[in-house]
Backbone as CSV, one residue per row, in Angstrom:
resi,resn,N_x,N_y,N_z,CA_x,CA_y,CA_z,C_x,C_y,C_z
1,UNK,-95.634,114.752,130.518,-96.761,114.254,129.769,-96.234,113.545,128.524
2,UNK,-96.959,112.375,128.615,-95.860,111.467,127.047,-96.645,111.855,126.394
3,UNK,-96.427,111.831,124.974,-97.431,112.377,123.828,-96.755,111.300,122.540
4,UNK,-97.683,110.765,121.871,-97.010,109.999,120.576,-98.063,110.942,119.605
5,UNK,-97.482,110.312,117.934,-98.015,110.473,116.846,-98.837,109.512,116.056
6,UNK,-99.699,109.718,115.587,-100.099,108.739,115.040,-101.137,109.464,113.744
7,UNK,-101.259,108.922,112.851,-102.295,109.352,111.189,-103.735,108.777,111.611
8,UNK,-104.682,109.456,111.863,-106.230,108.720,112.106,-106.864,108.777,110.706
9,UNK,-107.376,107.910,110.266,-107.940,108.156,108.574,-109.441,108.564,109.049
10,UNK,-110.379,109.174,108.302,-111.347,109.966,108.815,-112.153,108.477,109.198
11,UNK,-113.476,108.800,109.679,-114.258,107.780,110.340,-115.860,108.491,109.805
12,UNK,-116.851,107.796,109.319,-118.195,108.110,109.710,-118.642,107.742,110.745
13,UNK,-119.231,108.834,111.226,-120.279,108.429,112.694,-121.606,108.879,113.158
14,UNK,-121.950,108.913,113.759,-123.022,109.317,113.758,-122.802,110.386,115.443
15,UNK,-123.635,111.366,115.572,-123.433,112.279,116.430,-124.695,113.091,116.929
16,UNK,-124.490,113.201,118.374,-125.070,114.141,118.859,-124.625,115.685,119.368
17,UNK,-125.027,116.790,118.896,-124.489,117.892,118.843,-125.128,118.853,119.864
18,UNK,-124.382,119.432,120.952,-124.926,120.732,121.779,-124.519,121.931,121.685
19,UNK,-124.975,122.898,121.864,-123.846,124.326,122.205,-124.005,124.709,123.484
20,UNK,-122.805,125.575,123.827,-122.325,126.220,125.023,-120.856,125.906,125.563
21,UNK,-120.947,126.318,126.819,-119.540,126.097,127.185,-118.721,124.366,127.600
22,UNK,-118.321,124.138,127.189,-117.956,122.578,126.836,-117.968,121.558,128.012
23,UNK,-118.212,122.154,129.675,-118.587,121.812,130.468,-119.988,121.211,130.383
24,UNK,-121.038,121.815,129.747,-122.180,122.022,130.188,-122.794,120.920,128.483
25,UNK,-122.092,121.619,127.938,-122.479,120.778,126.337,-122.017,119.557,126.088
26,UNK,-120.754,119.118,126.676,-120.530,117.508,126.281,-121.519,116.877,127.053
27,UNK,-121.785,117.225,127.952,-122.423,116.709,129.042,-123.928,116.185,128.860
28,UNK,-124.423,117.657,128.003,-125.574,117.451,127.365,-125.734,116.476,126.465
29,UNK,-124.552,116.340,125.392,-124.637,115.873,123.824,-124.440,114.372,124.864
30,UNK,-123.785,113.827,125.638,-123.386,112.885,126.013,-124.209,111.659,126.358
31,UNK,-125.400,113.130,127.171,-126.729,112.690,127.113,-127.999,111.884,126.138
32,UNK,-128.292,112.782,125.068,-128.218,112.683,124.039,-128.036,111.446,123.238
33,UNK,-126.914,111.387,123.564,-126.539,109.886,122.699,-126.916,109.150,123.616
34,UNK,-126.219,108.875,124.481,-126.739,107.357,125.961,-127.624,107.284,125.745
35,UNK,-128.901,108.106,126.041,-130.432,107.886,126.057,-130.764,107.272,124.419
36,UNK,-130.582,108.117,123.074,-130.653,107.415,121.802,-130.223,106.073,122.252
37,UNK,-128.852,105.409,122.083,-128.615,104.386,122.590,-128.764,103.147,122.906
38,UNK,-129.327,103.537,124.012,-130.199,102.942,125.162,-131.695,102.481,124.314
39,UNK,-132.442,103.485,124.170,-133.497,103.159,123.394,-133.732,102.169,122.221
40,UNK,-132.425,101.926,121.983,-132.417,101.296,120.296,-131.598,99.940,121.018
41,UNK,-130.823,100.037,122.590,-130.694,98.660,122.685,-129.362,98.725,122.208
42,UNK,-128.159,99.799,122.014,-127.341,99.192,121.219,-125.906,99.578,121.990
43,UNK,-126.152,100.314,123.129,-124.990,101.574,123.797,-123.894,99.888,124.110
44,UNK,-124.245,98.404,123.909,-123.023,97.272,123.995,-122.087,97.162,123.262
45,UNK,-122.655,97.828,121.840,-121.829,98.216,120.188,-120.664,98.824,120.698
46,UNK,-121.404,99.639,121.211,-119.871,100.856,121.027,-119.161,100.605,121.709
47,UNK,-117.907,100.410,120.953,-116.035,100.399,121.395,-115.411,101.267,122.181
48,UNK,-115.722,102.587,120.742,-114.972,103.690,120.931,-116.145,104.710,120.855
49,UNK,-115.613,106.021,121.552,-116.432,107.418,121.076,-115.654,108.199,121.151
50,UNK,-116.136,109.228,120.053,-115.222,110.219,120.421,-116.204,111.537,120.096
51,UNK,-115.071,112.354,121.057,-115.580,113.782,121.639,-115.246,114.918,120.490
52,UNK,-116.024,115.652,119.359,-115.513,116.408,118.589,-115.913,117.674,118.959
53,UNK,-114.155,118.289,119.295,-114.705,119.990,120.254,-114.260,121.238,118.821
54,UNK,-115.806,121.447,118.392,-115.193,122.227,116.980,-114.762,123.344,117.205
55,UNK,-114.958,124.385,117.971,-114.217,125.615,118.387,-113.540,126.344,119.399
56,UNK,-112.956,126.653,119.129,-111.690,127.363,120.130,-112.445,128.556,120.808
57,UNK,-112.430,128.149,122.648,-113.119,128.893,122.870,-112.459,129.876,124.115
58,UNK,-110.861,130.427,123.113,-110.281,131.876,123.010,-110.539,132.401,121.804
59,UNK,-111.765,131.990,121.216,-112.033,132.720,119.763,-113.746,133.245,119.728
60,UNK,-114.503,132.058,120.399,-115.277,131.326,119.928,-116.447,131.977,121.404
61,UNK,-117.125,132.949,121.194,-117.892,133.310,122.477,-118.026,131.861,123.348
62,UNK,-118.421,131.656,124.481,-118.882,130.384,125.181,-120.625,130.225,125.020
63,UNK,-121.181,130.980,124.224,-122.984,130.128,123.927,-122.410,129.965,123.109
64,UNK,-121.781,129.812,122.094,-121.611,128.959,120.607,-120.880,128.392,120.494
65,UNK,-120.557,127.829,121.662,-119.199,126.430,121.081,-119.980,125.074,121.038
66,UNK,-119.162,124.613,120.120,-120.026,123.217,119.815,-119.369,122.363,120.062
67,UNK,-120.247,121.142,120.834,-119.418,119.657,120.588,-120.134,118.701,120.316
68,UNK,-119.537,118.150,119.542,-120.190,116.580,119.379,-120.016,115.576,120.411
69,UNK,-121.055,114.643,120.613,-120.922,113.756,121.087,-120.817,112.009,119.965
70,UNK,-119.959,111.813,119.569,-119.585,110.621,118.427,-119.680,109.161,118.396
71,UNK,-120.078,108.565,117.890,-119.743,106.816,117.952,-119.470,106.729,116.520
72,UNK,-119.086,105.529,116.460,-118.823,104.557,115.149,-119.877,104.265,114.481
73,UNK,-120.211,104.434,113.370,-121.327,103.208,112.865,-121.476,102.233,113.314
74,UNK,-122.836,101.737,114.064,-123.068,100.031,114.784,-124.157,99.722,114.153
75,UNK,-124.445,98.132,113.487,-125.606,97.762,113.204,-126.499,98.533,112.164
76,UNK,-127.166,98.653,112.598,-128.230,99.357,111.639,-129.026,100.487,111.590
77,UNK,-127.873,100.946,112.756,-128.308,102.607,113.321,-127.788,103.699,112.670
78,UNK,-128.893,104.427,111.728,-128.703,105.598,111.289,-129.326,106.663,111.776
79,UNK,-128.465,108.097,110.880,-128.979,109.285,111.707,-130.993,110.049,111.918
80,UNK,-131.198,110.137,112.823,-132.544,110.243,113.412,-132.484,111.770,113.908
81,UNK,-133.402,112.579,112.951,-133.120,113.777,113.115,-134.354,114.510,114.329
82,UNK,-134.670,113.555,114.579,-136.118,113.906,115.431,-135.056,113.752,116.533
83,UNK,-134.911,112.581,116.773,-133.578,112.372,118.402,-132.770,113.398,118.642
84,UNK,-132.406,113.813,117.714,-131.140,115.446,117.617,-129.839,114.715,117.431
85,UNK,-129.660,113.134,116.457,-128.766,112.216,115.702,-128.557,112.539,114.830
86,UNK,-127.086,113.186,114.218,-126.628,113.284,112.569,-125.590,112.671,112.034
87,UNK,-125.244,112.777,111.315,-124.518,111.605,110.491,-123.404,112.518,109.892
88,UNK,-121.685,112.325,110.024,-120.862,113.369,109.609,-119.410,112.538,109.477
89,UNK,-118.364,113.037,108.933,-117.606,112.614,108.842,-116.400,113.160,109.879
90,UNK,-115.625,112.499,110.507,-115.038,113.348,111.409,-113.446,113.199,110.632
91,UNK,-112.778,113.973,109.984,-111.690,114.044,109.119,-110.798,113.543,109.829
92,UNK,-110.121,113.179,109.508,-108.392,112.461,109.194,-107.248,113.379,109.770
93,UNK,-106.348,113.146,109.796,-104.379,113.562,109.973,-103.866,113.309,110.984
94,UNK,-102.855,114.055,110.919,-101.723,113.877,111.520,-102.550,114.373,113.524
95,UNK,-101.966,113.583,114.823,-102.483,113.787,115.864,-101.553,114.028,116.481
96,UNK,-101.305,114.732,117.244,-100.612,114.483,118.792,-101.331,113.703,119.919
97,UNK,-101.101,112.765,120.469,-101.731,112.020,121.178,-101.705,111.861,122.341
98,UNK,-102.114,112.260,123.795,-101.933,111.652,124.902,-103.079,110.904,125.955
99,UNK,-102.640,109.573,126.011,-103.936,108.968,126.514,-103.625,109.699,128.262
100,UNK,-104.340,109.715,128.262,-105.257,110.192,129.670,-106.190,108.941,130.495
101,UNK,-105.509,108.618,131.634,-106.116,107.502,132.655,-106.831,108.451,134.000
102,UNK,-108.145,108.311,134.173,-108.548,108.885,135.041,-110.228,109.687,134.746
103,UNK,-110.178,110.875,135.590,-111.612,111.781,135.562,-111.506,112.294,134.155
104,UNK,-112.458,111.868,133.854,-112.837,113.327,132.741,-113.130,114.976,133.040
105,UNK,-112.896,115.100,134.336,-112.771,116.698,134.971,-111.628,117.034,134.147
106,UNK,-110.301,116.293,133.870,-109.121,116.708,134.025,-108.985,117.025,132.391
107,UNK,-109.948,116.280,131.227,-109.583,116.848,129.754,-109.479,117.589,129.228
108,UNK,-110.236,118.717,129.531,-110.233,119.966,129.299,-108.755,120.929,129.675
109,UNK,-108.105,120.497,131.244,-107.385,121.218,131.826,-105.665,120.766,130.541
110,UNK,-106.047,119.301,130.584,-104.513,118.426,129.633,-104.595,119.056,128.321
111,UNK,-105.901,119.367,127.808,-105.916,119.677,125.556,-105.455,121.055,126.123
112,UNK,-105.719,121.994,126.854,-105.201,123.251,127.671,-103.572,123.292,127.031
113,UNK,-103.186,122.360,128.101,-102.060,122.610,128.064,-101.108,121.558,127.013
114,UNK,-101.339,120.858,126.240,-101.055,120.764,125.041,-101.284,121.697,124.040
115,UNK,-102.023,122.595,124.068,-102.278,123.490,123.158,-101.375,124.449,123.431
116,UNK,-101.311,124.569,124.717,-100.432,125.631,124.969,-99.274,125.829,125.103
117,UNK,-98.778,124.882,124.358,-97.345,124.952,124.492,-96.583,123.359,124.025
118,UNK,-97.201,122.517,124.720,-96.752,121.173,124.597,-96.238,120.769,123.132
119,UNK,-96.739,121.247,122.439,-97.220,120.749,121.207,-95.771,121.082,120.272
120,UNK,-95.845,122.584,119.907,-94.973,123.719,119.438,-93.466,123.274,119.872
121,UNK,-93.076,122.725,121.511,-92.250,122.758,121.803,-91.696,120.997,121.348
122,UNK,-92.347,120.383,120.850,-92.027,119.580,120.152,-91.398,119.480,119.029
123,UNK,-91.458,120.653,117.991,-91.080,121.331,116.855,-92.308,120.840,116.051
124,UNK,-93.748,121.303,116.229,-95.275,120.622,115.663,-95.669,122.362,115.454
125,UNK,-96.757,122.163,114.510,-97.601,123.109,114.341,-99.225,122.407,114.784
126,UNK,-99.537,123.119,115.052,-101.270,123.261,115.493,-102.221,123.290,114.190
127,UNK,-102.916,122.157,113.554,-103.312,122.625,112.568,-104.837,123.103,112.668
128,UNK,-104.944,124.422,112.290,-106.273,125.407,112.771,-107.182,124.774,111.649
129,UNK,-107.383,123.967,111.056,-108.599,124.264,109.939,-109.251,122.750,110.394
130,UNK,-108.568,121.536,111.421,-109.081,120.960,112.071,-109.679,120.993,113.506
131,UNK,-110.223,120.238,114.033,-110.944,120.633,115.465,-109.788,119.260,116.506
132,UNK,-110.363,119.599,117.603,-109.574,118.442,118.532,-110.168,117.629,118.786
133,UNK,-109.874,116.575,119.119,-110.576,115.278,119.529,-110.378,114.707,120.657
134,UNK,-111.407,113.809,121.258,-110.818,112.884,122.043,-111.685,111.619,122.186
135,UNK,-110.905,110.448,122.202,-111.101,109.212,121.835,-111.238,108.302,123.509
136,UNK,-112.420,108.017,123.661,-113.007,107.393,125.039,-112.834,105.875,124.650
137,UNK,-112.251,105.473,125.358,-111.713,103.450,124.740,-112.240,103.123,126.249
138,UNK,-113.806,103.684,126.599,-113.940,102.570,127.482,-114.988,102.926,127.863
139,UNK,-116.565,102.306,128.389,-117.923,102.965,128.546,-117.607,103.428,130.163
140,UNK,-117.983,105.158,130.713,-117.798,105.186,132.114,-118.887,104.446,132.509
141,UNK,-119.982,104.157,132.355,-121.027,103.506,132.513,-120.600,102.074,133.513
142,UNK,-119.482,101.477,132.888,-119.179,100.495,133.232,-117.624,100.028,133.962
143,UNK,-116.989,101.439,133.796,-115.514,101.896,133.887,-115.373,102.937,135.422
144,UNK,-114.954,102.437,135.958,-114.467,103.285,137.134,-113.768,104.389,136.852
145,UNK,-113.817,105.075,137.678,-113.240,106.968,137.056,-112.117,106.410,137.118
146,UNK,-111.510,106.243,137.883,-109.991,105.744,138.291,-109.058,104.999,137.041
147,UNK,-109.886,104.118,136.154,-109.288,103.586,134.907,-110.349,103.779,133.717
148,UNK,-110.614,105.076,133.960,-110.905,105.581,132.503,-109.630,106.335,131.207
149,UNK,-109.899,105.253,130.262,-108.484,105.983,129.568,-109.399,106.608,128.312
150,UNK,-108.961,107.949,128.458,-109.203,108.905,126.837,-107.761,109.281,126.561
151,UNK,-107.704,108.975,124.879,-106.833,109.723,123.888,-107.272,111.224,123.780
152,UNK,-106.464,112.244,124.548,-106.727,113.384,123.798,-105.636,113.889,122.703
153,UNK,-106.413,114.220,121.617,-106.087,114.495,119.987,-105.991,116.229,119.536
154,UNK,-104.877,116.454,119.317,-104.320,117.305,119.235,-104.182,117.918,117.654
155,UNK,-105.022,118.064,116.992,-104.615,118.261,114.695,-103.096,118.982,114.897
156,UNK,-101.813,118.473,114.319,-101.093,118.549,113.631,-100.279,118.363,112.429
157,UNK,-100.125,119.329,112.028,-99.806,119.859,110.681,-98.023,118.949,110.419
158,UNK,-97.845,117.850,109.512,-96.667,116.960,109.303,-95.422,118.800,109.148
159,UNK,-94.315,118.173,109.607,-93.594,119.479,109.338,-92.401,118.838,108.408
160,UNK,-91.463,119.673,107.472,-90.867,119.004,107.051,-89.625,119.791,107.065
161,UNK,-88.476,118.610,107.269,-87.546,119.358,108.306,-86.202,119.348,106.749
162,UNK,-85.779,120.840,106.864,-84.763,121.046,105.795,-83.321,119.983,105.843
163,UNK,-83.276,120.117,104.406,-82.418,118.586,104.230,-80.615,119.698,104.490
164,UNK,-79.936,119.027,105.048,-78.660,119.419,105.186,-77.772,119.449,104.268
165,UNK,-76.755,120.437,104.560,-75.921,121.194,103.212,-75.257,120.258,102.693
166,UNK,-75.368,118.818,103.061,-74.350,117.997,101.512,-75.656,117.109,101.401
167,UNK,-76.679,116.830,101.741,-77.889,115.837,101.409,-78.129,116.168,100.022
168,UNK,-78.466,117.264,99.590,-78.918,117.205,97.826,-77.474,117.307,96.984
169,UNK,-76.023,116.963,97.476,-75.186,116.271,96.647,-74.967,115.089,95.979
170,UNK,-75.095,115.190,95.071,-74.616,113.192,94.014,-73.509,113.384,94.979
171,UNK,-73.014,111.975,95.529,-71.792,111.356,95.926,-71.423,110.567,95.071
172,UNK,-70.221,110.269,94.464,-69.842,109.573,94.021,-68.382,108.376,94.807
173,UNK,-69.641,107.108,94.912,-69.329,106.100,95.722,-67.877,105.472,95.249
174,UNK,-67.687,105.666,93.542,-66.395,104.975,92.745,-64.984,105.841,93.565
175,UNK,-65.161,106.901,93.921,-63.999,107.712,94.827,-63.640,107.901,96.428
176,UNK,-64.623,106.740,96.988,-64.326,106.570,98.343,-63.357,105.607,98.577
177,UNK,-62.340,106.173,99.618,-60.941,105.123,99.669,-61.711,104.634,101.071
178,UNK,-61.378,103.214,100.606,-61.201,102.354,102.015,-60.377,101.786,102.386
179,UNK,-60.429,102.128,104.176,-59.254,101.678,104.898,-59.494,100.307,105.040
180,UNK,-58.285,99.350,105.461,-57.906,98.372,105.525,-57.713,97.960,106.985
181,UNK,-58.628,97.655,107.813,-57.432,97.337,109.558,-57.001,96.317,109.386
């Protein structure tokens, strides 16, 4: 599994929010938005969306996990609290990244196993006080399962790697002999 890094700076968006088990709730929230959307004429706007899965659910009973369903700010669409539309900021840092070509059956099974190990064995920490993400760069609406690509987003914590036993020495460059060939 390739995985890169990359810094996401936070984003406002606007969102639709469900609970339950993340099968059943993106699905819903996903809903949710398309239909908003749709109604307002605008589901051509959107680029990108992304999927915000706020709790860990080896922590997190399965009726109370939440996810968002996300877009970008488009046009002149703000949050509509009657629709079940809110307006939030989805924070910033450091990611582990692996785009994913294919079903969305399979996202759940890949953040799995990046979490579980992928990550750590990189020499990365997991940073717990963010949620995970994942970044849809393409409408299925209009996208064949087959070349659907999602970024799944991994919060990691920058690590900083100890400097070696002559790095915090002054060298002094006036006492280096150079050879001659």
């Amino acid at each position: 599994m390739r995985v890169t890094y990359r810094h996401i700076r936070p984003l406002s968006v606007l969102y639709a929010r469900a609970v339950g088990p993340y099968e059943q709730s993106s699905i819903e929230a996903w809903g949710v938005m398309a239909r908003w959307l749709e109604q307002h004429k605008a589901r051509r706007l959107v680029k990108r969306a992304y999927g915000f899965i706020r709790d860990n659910p080896k922590t997190t009973p399965a009726d109370l996990l939440r996810y968002d369903a996300c877009i970008g700010l488009v046009g002149d669409l703000d949050a509509d609290s009657e629709a079940g539309i809110g307006r939030q900021i989805l924070p910033g840092g450091a990611y582990a990244i692996h785009t994913h070509v294919g079903s969305y059956d399979e996202v759940g099974p890949l953040l799995s196993k990046m979490n579980a190990g992928l990550v750590q064995k990189r020499g990365l920490t997991i940073d717990q006080d963010r949620s995970f993400m994942t970044v849809y760069l393409n409408d299925p609406a209009l996208t064949r399962e087959m070349h659907r690509r999602t970024e799944l987003c991994v919060p990691v914590l920058p690590i900083r790697m100890p400097l070696s036993s002559n790095d915090d020495q002054d060298i002094d460059v006036a006492n280096f002999d150079v050879m001659a060939g």
